[in-house]
C-alpha positions in Angstrom: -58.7 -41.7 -90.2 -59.6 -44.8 -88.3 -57.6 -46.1 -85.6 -54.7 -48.2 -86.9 -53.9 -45.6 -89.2 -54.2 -42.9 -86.4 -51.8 -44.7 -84.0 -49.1 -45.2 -87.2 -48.8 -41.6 -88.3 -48.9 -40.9 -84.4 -45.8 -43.0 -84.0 -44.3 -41.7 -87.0 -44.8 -37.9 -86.0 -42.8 -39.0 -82.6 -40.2 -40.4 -84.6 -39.8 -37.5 -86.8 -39.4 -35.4 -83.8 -36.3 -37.1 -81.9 -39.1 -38.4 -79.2 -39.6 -41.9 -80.3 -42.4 -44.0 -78.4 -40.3 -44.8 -75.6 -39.8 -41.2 -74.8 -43.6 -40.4 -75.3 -44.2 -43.2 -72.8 -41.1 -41.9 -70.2 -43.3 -38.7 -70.7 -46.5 -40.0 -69.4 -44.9 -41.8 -66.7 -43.3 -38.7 -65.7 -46.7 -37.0 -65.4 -48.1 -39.3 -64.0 -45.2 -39.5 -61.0 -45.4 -35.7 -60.5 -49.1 -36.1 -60.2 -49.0 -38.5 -57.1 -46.6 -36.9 -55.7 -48.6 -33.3 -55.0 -48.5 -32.4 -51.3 -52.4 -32.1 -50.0 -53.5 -29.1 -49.8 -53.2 -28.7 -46.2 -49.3 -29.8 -46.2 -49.5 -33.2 -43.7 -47.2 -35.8 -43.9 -49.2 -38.1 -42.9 -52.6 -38.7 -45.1 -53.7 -42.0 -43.9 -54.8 -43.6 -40.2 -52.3 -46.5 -39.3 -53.6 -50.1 -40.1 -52.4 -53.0 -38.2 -50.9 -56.1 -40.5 -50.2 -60.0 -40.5 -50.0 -59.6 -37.1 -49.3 -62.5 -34.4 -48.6 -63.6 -30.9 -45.0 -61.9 -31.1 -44.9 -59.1 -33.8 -47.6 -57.0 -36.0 -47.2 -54.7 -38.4 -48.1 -51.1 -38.9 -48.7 -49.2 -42.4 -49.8 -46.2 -43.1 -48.9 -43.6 -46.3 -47.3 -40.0 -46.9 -47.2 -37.5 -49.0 -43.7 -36.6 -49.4 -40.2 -38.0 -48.5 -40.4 -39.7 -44.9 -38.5 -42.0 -42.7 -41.8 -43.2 -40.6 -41.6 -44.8 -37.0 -43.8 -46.1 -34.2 -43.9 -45.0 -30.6 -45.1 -48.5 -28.3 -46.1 -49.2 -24.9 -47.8 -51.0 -22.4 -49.1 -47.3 -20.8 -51.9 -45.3 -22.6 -49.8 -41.8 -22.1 -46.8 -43.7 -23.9 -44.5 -42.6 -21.1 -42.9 -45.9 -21.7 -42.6 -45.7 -25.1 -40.2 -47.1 -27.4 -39.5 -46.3 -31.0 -39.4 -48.6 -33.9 -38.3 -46.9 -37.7 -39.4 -48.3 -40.8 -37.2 -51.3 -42.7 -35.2 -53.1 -40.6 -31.5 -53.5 -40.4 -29.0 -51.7 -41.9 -30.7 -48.5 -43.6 -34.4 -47.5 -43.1 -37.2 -47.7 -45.9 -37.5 -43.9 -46.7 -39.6 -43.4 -49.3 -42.4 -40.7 -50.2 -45.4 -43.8 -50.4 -45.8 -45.9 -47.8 -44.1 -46.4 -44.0 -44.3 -50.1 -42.9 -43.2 -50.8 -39.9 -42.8 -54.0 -38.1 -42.6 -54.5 -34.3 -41.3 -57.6 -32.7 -40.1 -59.1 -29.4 -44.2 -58.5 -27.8 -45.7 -60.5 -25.7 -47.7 -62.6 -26.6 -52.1 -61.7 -26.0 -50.6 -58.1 -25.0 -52.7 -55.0 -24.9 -50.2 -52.2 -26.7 -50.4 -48.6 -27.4 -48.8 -47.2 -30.2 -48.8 -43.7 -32.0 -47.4 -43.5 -35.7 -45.3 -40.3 -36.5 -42.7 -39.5 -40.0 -39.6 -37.3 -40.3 -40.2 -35.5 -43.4 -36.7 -35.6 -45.4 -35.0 -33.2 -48.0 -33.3 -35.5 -49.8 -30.7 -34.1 -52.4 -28.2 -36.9 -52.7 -26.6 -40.3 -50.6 -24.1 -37.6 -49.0 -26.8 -35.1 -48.3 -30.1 -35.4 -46.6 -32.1 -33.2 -44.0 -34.7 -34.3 -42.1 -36.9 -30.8 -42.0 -39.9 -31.8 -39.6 -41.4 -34.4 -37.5 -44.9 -34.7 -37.6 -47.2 -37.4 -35.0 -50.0 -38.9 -35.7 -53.4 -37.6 -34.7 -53.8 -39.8 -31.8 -52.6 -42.8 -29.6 -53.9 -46.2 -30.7 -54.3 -49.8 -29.3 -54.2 -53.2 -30.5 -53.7 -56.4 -28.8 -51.4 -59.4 -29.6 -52.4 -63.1 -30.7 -52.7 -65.9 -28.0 -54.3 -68.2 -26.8 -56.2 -65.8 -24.1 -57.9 -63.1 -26.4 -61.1 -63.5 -27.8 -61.6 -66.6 -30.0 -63.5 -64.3 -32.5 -62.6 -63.5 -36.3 -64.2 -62.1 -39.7 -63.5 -63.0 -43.0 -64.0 -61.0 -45.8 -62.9 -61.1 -50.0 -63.3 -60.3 -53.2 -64.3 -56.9 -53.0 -62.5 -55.9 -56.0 -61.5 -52.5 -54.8 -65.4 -51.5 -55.0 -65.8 -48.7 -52.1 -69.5 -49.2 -51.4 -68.5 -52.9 -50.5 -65.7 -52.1 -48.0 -67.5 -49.3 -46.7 -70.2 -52.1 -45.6 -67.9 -54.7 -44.7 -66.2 -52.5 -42.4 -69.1 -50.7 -40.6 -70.6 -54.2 -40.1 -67.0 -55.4 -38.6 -66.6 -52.1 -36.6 -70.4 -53.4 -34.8 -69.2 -57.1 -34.9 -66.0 -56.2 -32.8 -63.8 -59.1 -33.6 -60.1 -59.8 -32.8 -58.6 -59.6 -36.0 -60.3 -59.8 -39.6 -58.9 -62.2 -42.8 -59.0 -60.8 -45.9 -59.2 -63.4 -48.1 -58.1 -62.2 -51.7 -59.1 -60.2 -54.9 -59.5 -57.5 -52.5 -58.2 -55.3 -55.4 -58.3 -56.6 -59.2 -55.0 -55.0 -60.8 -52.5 -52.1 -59.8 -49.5 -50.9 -61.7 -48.8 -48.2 -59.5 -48.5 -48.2 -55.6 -50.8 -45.0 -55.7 -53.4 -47.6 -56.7 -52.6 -49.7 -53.9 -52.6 -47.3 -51.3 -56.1 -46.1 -52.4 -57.1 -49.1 -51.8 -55.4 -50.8 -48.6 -54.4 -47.3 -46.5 -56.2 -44.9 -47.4 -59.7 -46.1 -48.8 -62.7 -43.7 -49.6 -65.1 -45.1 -46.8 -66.7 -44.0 -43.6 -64.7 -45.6 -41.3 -61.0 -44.2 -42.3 -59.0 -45.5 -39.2 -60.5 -49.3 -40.1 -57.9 -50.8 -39.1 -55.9 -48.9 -36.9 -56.8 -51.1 -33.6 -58.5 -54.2 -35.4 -55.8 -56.2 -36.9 -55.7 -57.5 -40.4 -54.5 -61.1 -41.6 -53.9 -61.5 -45.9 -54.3 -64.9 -48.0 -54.2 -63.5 -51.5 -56.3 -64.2 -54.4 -55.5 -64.1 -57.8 -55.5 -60.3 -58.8 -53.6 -59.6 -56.0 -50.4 -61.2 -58.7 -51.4 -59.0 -61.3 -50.6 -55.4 -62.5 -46.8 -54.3 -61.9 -47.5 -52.9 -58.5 -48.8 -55.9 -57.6 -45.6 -58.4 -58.2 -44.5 -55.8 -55.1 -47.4 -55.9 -53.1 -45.6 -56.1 -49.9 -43.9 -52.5 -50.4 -47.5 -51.7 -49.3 -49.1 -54.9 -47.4 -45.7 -56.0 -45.6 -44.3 -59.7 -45.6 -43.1 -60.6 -42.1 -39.6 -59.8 -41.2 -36.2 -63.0 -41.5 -36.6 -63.5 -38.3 -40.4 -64.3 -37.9 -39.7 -67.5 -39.9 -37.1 -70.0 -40.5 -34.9 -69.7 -43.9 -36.2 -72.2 -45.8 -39.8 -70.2 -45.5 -38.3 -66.6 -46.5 -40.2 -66.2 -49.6 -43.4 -67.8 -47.9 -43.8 -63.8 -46.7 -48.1 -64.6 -47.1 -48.2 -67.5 -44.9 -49.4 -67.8 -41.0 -50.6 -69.5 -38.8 -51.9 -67.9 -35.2 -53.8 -68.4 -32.5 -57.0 -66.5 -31.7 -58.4 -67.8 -28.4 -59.8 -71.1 -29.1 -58.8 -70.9 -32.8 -56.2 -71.9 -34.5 -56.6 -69.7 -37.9 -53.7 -70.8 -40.7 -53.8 -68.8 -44.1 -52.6 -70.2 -47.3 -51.9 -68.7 -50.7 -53.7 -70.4 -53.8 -52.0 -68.5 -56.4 -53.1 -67.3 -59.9 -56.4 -69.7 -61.0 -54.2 -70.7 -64.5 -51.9 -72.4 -64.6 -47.9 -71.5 -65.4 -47.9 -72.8 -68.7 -51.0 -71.1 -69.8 -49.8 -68.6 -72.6 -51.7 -65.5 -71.3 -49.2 -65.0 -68.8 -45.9 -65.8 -71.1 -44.3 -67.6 -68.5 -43.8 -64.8 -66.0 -45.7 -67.0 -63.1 -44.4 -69.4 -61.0 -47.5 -70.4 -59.2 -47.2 -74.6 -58.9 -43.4 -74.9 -57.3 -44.7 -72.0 -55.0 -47.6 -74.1 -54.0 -45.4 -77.2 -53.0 -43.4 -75.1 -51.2 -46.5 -74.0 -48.6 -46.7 -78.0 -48.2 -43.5 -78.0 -46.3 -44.3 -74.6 -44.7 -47.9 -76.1 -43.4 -46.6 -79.6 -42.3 -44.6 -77.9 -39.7 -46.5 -74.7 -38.6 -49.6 -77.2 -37.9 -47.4 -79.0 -35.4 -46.6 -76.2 -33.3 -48.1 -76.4 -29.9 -50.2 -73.3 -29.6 -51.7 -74.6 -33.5 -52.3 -78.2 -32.7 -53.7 -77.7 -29.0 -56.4 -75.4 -30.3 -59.4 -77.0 -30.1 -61.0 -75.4 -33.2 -58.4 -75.3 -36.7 -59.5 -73.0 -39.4 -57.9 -72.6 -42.6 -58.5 -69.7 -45.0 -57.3 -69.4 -48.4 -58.7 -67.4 -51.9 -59.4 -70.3 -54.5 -61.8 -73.3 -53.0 -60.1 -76.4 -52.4 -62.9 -78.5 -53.6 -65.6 -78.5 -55.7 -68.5 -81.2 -55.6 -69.5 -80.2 -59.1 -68.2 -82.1 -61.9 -68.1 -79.6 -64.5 -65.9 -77.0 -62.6 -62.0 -76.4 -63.6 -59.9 -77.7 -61.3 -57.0 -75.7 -62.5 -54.2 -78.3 -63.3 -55.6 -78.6 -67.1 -52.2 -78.1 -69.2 -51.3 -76.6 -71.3 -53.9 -73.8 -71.3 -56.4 -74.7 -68.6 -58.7 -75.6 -71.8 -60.9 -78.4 -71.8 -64.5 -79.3 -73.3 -65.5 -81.1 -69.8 -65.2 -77.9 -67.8 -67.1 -74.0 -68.4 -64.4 -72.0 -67.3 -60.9 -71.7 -68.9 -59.2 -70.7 -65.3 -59.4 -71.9 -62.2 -62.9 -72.7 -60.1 -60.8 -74.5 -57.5 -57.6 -76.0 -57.4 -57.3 -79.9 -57.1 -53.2 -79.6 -56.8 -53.6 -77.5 -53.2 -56.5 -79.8 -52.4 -53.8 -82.7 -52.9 -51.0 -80.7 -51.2 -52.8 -80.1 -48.3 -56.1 -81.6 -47.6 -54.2 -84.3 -46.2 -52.7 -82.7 -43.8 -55.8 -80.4 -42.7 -57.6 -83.7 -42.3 -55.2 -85.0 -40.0 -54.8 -81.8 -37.9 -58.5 -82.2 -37.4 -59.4 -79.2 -39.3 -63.3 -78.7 -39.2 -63.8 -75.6 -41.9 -62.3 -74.1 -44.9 -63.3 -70.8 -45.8 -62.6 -69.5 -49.4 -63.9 -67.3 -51.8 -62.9 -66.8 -55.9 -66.2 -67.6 -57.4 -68.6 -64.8 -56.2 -71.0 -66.8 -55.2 -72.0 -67.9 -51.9 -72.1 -72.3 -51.4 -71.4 -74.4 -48.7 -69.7 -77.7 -49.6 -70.5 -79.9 -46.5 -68.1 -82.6 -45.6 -67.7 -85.6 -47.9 -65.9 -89.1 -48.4 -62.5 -87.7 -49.0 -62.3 -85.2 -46.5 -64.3 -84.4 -43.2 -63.6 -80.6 -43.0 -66.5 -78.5 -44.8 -65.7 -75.4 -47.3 -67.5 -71.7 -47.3 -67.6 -70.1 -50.6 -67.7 -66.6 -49.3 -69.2 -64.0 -52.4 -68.5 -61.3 -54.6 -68.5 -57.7 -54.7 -71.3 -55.9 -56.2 -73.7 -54.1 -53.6 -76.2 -53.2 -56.5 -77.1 -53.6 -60.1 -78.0 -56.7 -61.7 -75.3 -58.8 -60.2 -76.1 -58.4 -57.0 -78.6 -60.8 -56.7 -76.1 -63.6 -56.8 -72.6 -61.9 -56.6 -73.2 -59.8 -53.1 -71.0 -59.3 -50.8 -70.4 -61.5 -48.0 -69.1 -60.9 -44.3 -68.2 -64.5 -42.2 -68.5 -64.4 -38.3 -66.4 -67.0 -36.8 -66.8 -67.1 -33.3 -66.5 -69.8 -30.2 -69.7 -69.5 -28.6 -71.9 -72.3 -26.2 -69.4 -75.0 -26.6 -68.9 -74.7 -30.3 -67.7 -72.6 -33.0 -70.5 -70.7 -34.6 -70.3 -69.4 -38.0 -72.8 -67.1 -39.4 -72.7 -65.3 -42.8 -74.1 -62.2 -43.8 -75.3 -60.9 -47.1 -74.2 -57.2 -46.7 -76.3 -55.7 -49.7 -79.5 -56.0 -47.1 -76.9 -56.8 -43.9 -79.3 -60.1 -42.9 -77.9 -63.2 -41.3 -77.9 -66.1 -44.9 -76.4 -68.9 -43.3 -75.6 -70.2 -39.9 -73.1 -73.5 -38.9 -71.7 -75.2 -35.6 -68.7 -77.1 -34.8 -67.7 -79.1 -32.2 -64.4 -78.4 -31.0 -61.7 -81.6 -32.4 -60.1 -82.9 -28.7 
């Protein structure tokens, strides 16, 4: 029996039965919840190390995943014992986010270039129904952590990685190089997974990855600009039930749905993250109309006219911008994703995205007259510095892929970028982590 005529009798047979294929598919989903929801062996709560998100010179974020129904919380201080501790619960106003996945927590009202200790814990809940609930345990985590706020007084020091494309052997390297490296906070700039349509998925990925170094980010920070797979899968439309948006308050109304958006200060630097969206464009039938990348796009316009006036943002002396897809291209044959209606065209080798000419026309202007000196991007897995031209003066890293070995990895290896104010200038360096040497090096003077 080949395969078409396998799948009809098998849809028949289901038929025949009362089940139907919906029912066959509710039945796989059902394993598949029961699955992910098994208690590890040794009964924790908790089964990841915290990691610090989107955080800034006010407010940060802390994640971290369960195993069964919790309400999680932070304890915070300015002490190391936490004898002045307060607690923060998971989800805001009105009722918190229990849930038996993921506990995000977001604190607010710090200060800003502020050394904080912090120690994650979950009440474990028995929840039968909205009129009964019983919260059977609290468990802490293993130990207190630190982290420090953004301002203009902490180390002007960051590292950029991206598309790592959930490979393990890549983040294990990128993050044993950033654990030597030491930096204030690290950007990751996109496709650091490729699809999820399950939160299990994500939090394989994000909190609780199979690398060396399992508390990653538990005192270093974390910053997000997403790529393109980071819209795609199910789970993924929801990222931010795992990688958390920052709260209402942390941004005016008009800039609510702009959750991916920021714009800090690291020291010296001024770092502002932007989100390029998918790389084809809405119209493009693959996607059947379910994107709404280009309005979305205009919309970070606005956003990034305003955030690059801020004081602490226009007085830095060094402006950075990070975002997934490069904003220009120097090559003539490369897509500049705004080819409707399909991104098809015989002038160009790619039928998505290689960079995108609408963001470069939404906002290169107003990087160039902030005095932006570097863009650093990623998308097309190969490393390439685009030095400054006649249309803009700021210069553009494309950061590289994800494979650590096989063929690929000749041109499609990992990168790590060091950004660092160091003797008068900001130094960039970039590091091939299959063989962890030193590929490129570049200096900027500062723009006042």
């Amino acid at each position: 029996m080949d395969r078409r005529d396998f799948l009809k009798t098998s849809a028949v047979a289901a038929v025949g039965l009362g089940l139907g294929l919906d029912a066959m598919a509710s039945g796989e989903k059902q394993d598949r919840k029961e699955q992910s929801t098994d208690a590890p062996a040794d009964g924790k709560l908790i089964v990841s190390a915290p990691m610090l998100q989107n955080f800034a010179e006010t407010s940060i974020g802390v994640a971290f995943a369960v195993s069964a129904m919790a309400n999680g919380y932070v304890t915070y201080g300015l002490k190391p014992d936490l004898s002045d501790g307060k607690t923060v619960k998971c989800g805001g106003f009105r009722v918190t986010d229990m849930n038996d996945k993921a506990m995000l927590v977001r604190l607010t009202g710090l200060k800003p270039a502020t050394k904080y200790y912090y120690r994650i814990g979950a009440d474990r809940i028995n929840y039968v129904h909205g009129h009964k609930m019983i919260v059977e345990a609290s468990e802490a985590g293993d130990r207190i952590y630190s982290f420090t706020t953004a301002g203009e007084s902490v180390k002007s020091h960051f590292c950029v990685i991206n598309d790592v494309h959930a490979k393990m052997d890549a983040y294990d390297a990128l993050y044993r190089k950033i654990d030597k490296l030491n930096p204030a906070c690290v950007v990751a700039n996109g496709d650091m997974i490729s699809t999820a349509e399950d939160i299990d998925k994500q939090i394989s990925v994000y909190l609780a990855p199979d690398v060396s170094i399992k508390d990653y980010a538990a005192s270093r920070p974390y910053l997000f600009c997403p790529g393109n797979h980071e819209n795609r899968g199910l789970a993924n439309r929801h990222l931010e039930k795992v990688w958390m948006f920052r709260q209402p308050e942390e941004r005016s109304s008009r800039d609510w749905d702009l959750g991916r958006n920021f714009a800090v200060r690291v020291g010296d630097i001024a770092i502002v993250g932007l989100d390029t969206a998918e790389d084809k464009v809405d119209s493009n039938p693959i996607f059947c109309g379910l994107f709404n990348s280009e309005p979305y796009r205009e919309a970070q316009k606005l956003w990034l006219e305003d955030a690059l006036k801020r004081p602490e943002i226009a007085s830095a002396p060094y402006l950075v911008a990070c975002c997934h897809i490069p904003l220009y291209d120097s090559r003539g044959d490369q897509n500049p994703g705004d080819i409707h209606p399909a991104d098809k065209d015989p002038r160009y080798t790619t039928d998505f995205a290689h960079w995108q000419r609408a963001c470069f026309q939404l906002w290169g202007p107003l990087l160039e007259k902030a005095g932006c000196q570097l863009v650093i991007t990623g998308h097309q897995h190969k490393f390439r510095y685009e030095a400054p031209c006649f249309d803009h003066s700021w210069a553009e890293i494309i950061a590289g892929g994800p494979h650590m070995t096989g063929e690929k990895s000749v041109d499609e290896y990992p990168t790590l970028v060091d950004v660092k104010v160091a003797g008068g200038s900001l130094k960039v360096q970039v590091f091939n982590m299959v063989d962890n040497k030193k590929i490129a090096e570049y200096k900027y003077a500062p723009k006042h």
